[in-house]
PDB file of N, CA, C and O in Angstrom:
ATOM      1  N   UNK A   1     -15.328 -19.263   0.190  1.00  0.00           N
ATOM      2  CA  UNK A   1     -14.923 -20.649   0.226  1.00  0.00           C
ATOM      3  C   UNK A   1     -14.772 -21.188  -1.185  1.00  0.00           C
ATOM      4  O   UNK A   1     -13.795 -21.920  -1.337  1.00  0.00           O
ATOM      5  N   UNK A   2     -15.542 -20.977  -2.258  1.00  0.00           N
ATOM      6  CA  UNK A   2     -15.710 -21.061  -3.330  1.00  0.00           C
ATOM      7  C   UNK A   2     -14.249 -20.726  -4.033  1.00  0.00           C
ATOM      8  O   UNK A   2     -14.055 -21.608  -4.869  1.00  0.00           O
ATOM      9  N   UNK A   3     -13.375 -19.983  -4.017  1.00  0.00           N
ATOM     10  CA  UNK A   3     -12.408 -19.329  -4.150  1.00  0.00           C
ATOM     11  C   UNK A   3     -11.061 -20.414  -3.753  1.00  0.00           C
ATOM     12  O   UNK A   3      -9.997 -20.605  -4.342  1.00  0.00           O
ATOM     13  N   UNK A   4     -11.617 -20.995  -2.519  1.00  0.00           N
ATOM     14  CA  UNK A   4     -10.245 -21.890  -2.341  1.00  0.00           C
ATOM     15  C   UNK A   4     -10.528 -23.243  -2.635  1.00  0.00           C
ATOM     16  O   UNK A   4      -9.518 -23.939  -2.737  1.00  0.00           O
ATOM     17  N   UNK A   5     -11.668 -23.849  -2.809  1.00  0.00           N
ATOM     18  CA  UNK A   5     -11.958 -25.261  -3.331  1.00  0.00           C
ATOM     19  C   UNK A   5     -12.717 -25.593  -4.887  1.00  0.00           C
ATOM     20  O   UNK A   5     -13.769 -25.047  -5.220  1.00  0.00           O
ATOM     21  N   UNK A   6     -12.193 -26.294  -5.498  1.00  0.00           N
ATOM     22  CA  UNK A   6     -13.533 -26.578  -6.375  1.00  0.00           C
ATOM     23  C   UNK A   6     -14.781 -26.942  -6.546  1.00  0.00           C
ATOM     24  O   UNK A   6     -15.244 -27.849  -5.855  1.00  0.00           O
ATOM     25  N   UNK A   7     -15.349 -26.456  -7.262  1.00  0.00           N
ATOM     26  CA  UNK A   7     -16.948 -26.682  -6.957  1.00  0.00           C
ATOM     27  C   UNK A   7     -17.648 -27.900  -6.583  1.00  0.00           C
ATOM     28  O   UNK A   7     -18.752 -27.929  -6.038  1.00  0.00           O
ATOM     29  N   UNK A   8     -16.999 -28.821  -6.881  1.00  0.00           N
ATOM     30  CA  UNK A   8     -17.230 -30.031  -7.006  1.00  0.00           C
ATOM     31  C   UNK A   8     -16.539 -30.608  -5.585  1.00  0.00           C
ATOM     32  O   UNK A   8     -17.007 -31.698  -5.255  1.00  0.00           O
ATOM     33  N   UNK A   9     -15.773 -30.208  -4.919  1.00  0.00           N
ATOM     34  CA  UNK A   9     -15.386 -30.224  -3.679  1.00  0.00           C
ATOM     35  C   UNK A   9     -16.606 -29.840  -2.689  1.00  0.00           C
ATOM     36  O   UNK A   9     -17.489 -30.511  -2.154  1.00  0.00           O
ATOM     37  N   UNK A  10     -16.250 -28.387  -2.679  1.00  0.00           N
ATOM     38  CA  UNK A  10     -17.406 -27.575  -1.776  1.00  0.00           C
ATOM     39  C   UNK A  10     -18.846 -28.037  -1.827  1.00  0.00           C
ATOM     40  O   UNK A  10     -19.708 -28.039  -0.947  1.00  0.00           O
ATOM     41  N   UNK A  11     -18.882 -28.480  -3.259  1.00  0.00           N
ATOM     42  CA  UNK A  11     -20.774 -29.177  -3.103  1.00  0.00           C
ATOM     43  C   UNK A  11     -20.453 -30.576  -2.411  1.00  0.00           C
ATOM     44  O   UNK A  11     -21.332 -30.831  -1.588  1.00  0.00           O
ATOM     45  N   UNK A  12     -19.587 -31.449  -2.475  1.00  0.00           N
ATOM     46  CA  UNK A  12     -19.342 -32.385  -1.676  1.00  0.00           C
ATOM     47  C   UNK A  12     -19.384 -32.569   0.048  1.00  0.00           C
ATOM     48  O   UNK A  12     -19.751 -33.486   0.782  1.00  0.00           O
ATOM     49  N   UNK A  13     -18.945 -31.519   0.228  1.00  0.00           N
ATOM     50  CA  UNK A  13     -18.369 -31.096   1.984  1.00  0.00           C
ATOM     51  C   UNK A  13     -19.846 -30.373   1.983  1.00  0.00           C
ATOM     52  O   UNK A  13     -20.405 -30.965   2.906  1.00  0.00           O
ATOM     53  N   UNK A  14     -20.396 -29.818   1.678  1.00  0.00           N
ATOM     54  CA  UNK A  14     -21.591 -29.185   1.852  1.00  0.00           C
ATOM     55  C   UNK A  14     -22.725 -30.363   2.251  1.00  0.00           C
ATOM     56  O   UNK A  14     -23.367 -30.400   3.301  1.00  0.00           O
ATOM     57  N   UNK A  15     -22.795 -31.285   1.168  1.00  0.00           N
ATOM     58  CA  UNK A  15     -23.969 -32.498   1.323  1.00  0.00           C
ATOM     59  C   UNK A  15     -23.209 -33.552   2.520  1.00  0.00           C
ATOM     60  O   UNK A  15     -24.060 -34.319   2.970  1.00  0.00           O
ATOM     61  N   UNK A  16     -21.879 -33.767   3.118  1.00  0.00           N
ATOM     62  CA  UNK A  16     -21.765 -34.081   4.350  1.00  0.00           C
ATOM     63  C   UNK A  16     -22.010 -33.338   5.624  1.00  0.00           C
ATOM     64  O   UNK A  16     -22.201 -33.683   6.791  1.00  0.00           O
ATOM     65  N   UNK A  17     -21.951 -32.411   5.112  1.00  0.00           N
ATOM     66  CA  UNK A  17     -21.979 -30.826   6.526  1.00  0.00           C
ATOM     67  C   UNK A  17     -23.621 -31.602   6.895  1.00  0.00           C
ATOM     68  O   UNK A  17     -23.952 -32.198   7.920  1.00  0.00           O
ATOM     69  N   UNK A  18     -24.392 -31.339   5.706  1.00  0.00           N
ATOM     70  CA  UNK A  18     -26.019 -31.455   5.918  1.00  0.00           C
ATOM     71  C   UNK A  18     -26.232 -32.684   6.454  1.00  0.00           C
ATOM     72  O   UNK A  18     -26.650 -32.789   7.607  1.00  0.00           O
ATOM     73  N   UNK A  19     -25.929 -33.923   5.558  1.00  0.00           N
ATOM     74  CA  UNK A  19     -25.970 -35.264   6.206  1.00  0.00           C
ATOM     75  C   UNK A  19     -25.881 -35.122   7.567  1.00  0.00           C
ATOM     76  O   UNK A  19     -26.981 -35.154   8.117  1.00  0.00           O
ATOM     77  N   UNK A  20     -24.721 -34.941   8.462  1.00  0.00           N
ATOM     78  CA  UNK A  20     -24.080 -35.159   9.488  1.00  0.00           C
ATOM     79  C   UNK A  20     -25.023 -34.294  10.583  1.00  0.00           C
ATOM     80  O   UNK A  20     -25.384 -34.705  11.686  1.00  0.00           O
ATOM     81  N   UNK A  21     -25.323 -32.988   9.984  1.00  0.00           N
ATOM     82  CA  UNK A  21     -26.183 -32.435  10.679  1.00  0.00           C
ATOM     83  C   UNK A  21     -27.797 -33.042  10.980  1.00  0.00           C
ATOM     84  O   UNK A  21     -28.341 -32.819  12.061  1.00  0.00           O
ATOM     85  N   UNK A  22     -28.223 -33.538  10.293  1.00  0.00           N
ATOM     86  CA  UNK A  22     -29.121 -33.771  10.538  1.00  0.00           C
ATOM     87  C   UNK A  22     -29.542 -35.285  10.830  1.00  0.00           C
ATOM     88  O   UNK A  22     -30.685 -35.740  10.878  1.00  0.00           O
ATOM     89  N   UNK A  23     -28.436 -35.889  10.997  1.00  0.00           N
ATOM     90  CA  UNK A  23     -28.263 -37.038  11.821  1.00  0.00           C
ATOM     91  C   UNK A  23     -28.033 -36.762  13.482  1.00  0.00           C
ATOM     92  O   UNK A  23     -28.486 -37.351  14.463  1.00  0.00           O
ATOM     93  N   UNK A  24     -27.250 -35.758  13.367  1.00  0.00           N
ATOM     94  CA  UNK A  24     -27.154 -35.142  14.957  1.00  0.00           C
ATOM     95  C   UNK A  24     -28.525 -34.680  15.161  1.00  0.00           C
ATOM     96  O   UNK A  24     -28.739 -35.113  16.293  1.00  0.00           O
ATOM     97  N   UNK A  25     -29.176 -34.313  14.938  1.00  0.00           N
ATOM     98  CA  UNK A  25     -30.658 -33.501  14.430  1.00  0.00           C
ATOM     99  C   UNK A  25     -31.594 -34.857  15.385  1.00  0.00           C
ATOM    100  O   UNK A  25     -32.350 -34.878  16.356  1.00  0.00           O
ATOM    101  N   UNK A  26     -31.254 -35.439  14.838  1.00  0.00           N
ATOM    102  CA  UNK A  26     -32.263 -37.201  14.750  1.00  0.00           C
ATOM    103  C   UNK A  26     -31.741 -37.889  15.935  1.00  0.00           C
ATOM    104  O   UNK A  26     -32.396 -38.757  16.512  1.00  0.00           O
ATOM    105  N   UNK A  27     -30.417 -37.467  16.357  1.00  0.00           N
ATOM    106  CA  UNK A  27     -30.451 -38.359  17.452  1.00  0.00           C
ATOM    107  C   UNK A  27     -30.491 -37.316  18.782  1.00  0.00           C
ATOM    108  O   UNK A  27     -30.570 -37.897  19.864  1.00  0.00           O
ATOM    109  N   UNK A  28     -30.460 -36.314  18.808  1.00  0.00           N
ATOM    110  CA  UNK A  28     -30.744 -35.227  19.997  1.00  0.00           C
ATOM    111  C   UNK A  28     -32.052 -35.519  20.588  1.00  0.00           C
ATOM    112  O   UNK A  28     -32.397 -35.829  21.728  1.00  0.00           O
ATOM    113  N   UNK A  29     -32.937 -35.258  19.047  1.00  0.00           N
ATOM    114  CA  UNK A  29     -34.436 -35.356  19.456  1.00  0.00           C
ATOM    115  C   UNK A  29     -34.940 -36.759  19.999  1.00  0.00           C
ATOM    116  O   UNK A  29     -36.035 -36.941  20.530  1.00  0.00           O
ATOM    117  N   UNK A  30     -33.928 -37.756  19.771  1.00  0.00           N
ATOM    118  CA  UNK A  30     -34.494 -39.153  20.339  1.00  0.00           C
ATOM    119  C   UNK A  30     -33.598 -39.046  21.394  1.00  0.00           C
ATOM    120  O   UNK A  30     -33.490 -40.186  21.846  1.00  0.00           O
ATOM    121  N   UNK A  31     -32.878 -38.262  22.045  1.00  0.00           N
ATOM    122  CA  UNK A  31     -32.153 -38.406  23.564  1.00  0.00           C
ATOM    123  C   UNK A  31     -30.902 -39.050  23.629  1.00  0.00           C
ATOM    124  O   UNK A  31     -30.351 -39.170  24.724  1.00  0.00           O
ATOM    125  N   UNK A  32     -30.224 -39.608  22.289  1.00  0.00           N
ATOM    126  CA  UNK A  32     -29.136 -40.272  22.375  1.00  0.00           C
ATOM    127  C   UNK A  32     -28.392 -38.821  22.119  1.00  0.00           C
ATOM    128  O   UNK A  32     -28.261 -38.404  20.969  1.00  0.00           O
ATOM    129  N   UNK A  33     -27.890 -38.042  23.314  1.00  0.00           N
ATOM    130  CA  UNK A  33     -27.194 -37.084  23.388  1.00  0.00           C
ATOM    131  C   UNK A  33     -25.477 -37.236  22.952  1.00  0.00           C
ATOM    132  O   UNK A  33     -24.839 -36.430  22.274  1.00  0.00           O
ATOM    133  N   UNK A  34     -24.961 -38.543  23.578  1.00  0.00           N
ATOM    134  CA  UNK A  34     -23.696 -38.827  23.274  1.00  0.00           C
ATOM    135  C   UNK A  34     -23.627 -38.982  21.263  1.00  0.00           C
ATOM    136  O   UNK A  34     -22.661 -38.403  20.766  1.00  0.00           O
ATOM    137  N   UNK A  35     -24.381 -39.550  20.482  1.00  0.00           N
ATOM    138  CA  UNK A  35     -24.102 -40.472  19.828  1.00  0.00           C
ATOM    139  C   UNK A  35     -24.368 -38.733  18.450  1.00  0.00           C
ATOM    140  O   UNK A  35     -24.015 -38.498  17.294  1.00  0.00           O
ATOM    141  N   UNK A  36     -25.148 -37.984  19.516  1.00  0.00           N
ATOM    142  CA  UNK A  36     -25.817 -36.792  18.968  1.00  0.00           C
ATOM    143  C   UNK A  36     -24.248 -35.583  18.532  1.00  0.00           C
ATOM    144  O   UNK A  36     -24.102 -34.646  17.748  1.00  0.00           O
ATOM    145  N   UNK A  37     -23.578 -36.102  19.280  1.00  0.00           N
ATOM    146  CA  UNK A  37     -22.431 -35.411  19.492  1.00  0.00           C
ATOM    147  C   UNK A  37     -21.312 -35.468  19.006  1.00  0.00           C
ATOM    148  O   UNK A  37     -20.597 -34.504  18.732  1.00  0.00           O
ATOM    149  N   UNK A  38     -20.929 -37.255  18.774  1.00  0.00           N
ATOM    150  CA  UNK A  38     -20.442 -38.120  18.097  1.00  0.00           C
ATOM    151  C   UNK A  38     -20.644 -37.361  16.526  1.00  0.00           C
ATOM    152  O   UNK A  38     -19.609 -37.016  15.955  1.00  0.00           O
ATOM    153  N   UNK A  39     -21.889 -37.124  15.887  1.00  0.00           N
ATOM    154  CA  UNK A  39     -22.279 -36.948  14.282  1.00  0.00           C
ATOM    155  C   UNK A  39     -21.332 -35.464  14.621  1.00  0.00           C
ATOM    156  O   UNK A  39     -20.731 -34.990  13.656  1.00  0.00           O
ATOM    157  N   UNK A  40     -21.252 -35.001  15.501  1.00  0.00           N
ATOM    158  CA  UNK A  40     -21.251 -32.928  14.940  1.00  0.00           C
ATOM    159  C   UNK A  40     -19.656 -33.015  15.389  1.00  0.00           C
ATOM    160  O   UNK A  40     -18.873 -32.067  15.329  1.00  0.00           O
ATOM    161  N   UNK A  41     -19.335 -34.367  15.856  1.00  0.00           N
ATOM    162  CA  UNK A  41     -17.871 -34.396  16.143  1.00  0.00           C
ATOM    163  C   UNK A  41     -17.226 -34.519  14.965  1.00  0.00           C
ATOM    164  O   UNK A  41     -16.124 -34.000  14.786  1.00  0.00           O
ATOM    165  N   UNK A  42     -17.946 -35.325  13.910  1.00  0.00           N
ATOM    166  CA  UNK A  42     -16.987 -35.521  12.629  1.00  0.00           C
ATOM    167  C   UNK A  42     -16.733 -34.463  11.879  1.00  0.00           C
ATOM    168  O   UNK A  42     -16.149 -34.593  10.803  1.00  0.00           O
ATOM    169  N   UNK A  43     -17.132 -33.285  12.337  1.00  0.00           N
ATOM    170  CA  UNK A  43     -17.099 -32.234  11.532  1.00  0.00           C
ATOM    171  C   UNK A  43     -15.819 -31.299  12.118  1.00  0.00           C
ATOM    172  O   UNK A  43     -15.799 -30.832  13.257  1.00  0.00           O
ATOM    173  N   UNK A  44     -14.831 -31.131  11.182  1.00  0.00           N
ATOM    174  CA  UNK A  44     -13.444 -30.713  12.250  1.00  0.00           C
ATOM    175  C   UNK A  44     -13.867 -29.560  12.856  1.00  0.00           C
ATOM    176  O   UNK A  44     -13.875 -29.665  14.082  1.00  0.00           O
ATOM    177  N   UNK A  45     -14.269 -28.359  12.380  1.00  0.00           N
ATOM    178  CA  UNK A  45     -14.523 -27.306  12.965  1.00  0.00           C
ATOM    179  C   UNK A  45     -15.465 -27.536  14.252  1.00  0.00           C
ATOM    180  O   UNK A  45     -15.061 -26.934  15.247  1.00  0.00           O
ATOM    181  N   UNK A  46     -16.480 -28.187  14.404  1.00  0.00           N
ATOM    182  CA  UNK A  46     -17.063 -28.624  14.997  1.00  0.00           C
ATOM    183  C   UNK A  46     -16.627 -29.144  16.218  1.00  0.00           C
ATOM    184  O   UNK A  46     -16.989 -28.964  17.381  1.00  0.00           O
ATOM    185  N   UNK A  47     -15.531 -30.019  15.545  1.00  0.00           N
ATOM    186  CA  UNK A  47     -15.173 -30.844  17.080  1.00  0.00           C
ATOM    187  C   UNK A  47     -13.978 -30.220  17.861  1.00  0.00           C
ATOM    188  O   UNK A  47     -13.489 -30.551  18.941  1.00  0.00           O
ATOM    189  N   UNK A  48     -13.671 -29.281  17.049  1.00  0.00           N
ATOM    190  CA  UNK A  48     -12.674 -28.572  17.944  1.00  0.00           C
ATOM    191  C   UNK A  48     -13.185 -27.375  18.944  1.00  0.00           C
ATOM    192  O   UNK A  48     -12.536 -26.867  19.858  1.00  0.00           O
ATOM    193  N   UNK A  49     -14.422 -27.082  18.559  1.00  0.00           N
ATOM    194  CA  UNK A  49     -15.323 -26.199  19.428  1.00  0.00           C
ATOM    195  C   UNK A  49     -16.020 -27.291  20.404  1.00  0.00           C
ATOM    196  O   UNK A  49     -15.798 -27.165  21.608  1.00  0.00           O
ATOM    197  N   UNK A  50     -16.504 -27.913  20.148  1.00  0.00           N
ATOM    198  CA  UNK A  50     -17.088 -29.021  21.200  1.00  0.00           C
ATOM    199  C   UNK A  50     -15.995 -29.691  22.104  1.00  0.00           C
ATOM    200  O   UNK A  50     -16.255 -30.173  23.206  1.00  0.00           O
ATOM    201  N   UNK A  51     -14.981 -29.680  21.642  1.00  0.00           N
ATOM    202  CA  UNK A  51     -13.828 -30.475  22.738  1.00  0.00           C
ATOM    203  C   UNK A  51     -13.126 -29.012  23.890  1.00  0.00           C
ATOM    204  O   UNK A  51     -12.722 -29.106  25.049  1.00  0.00           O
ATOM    205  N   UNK A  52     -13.205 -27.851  23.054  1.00  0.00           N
ATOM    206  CA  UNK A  52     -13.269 -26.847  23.869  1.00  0.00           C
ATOM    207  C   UNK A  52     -14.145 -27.023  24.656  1.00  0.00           C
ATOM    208  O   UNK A  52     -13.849 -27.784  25.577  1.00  0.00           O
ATOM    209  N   UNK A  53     -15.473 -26.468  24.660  1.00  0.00           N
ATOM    210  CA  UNK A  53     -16.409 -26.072  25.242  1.00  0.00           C
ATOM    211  C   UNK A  53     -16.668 -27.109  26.299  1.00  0.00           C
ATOM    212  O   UNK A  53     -16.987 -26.617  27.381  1.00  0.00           O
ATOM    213  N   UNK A  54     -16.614 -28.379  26.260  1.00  0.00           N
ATOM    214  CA  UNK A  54     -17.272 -29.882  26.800  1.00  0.00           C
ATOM    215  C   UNK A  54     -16.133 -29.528  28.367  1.00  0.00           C
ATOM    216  O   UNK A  54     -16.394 -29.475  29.569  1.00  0.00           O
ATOM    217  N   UNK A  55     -14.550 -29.306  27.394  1.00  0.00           N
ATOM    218  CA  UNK A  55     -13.113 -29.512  28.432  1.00  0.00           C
ATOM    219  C   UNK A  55     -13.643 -28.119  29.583  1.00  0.00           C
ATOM    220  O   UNK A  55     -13.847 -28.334  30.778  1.00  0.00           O
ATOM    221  N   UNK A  56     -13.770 -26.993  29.065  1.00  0.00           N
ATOM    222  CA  UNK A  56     -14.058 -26.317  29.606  1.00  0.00           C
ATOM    223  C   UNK A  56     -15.067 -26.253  30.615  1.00  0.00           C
ATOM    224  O   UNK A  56     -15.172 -25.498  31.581  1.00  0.00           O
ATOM    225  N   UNK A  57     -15.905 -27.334  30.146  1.00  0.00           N
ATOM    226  CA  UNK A  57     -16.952 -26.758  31.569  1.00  0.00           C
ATOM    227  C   UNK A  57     -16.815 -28.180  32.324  1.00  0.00           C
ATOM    228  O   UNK A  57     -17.345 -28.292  33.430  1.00  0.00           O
ATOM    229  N   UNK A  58     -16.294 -28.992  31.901  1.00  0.00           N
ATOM    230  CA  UNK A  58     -16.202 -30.312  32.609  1.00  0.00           C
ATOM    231  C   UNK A  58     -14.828 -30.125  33.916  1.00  0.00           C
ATOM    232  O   UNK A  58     -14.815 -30.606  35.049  1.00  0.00           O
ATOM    233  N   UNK A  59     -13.734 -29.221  33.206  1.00  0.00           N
ATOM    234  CA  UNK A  59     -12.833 -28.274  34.510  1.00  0.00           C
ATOM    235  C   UNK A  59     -13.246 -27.242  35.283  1.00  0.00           C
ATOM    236  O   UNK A  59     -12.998 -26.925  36.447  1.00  0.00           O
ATOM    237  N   UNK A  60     -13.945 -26.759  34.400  1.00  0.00           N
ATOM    238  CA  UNK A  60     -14.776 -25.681  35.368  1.00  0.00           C
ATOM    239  C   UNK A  60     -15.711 -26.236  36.454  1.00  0.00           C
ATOM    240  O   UNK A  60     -15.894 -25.679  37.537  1.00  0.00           O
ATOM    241  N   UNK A  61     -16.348 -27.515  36.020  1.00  0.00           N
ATOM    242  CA  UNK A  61     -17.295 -27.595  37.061  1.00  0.00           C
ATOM    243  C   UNK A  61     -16.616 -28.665  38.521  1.00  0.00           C
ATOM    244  O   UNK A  61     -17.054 -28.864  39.654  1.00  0.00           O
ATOM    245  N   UNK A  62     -15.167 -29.244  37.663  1.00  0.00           N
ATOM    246  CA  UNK A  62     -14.273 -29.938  38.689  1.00  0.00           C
ATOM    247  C   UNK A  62     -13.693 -29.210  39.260  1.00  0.00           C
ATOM    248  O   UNK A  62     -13.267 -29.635  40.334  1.00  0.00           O
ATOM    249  N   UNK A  63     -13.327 -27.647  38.867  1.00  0.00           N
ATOM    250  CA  UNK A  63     -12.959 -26.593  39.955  1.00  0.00           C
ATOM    251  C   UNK A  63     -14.319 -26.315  40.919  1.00  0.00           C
ATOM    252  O   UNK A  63     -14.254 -26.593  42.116  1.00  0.00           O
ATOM    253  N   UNK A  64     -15.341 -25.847  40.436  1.00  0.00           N
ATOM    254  CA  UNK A  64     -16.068 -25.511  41.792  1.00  0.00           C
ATOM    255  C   UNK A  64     -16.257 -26.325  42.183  1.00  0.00           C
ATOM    256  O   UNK A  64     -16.745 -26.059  43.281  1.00  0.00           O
ATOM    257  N   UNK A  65     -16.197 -27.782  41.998  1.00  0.00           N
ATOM    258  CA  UNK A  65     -16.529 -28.851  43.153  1.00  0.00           C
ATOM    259  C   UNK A  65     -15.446 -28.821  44.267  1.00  0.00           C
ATOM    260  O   UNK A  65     -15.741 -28.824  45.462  1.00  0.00           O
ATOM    261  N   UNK A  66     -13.976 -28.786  43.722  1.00  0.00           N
ATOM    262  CA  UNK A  66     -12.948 -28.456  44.529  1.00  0.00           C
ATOM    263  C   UNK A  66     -12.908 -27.438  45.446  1.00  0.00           C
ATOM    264  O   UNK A  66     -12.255 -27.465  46.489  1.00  0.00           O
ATOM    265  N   UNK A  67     -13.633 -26.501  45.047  1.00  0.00           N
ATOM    266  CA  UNK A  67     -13.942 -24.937  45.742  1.00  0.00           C
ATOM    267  C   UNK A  67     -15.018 -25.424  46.680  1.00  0.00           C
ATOM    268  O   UNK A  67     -14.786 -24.972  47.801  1.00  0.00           O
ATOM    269  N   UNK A  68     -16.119 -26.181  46.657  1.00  0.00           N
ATOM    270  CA  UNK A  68     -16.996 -26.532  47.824  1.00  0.00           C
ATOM    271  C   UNK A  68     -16.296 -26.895  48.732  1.00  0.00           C
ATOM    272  O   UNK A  68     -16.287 -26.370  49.845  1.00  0.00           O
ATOM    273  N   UNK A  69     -15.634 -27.816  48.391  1.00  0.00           N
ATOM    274  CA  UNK A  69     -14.903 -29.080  49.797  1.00  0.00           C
ATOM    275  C   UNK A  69     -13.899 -28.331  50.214  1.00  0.00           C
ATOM    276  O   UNK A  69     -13.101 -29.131  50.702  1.00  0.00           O
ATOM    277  N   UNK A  70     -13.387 -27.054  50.325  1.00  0.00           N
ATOM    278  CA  UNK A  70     -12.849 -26.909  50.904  1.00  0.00           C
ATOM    279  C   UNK A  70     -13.221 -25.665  52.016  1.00  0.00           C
ATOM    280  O   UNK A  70     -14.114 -24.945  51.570  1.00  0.00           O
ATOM    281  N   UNK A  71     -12.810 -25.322  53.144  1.00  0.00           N
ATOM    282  CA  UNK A  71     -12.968 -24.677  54.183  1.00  0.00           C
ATOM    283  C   UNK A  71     -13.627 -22.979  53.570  1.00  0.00           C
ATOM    284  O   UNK A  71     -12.963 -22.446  52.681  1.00  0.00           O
ATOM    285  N   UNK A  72     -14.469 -22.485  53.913  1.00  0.00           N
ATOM    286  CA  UNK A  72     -14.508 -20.844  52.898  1.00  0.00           C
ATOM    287  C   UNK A  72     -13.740 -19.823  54.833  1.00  0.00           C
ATOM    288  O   UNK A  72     -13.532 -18.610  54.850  1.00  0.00           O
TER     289      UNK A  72
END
């Protein structure tokens, strides 16, 4: 990473990576799960795995509900 940013960049994005993390950190452990999610969202890599993962099981679990109600 070092290689494609300047140092002074990368130590920048580094002390937000941490910030952000450990604000998500702080609000998990107090139960504000949404707001917990919100902090690890600002992180692009982050939120593009979490908008996967969230879409994914939030269709997945609206498919097997669809799969109950209907006749087996």
């Amino acid at each position: 990473m070092n290689d494609l940013l300047p140092d002074d960049l990368t130590s920048d994005a580094l002390v937000e990576l941490t910030r952000l993390a450990r604000e998500a950190q702080r609000r998990f452990a107090s139960g504000r799960y949404l707001e917990a999610m919100a902090s690890l969202s600002a992180m692009d890599p982050l939120k593009s795995m979490l908008v996967d993962q969230v879409s994914s099981r939030w269709y997945g679990a609206a498919g097997n509900d669809e799969a109950d109600d209907q006749p087996h």
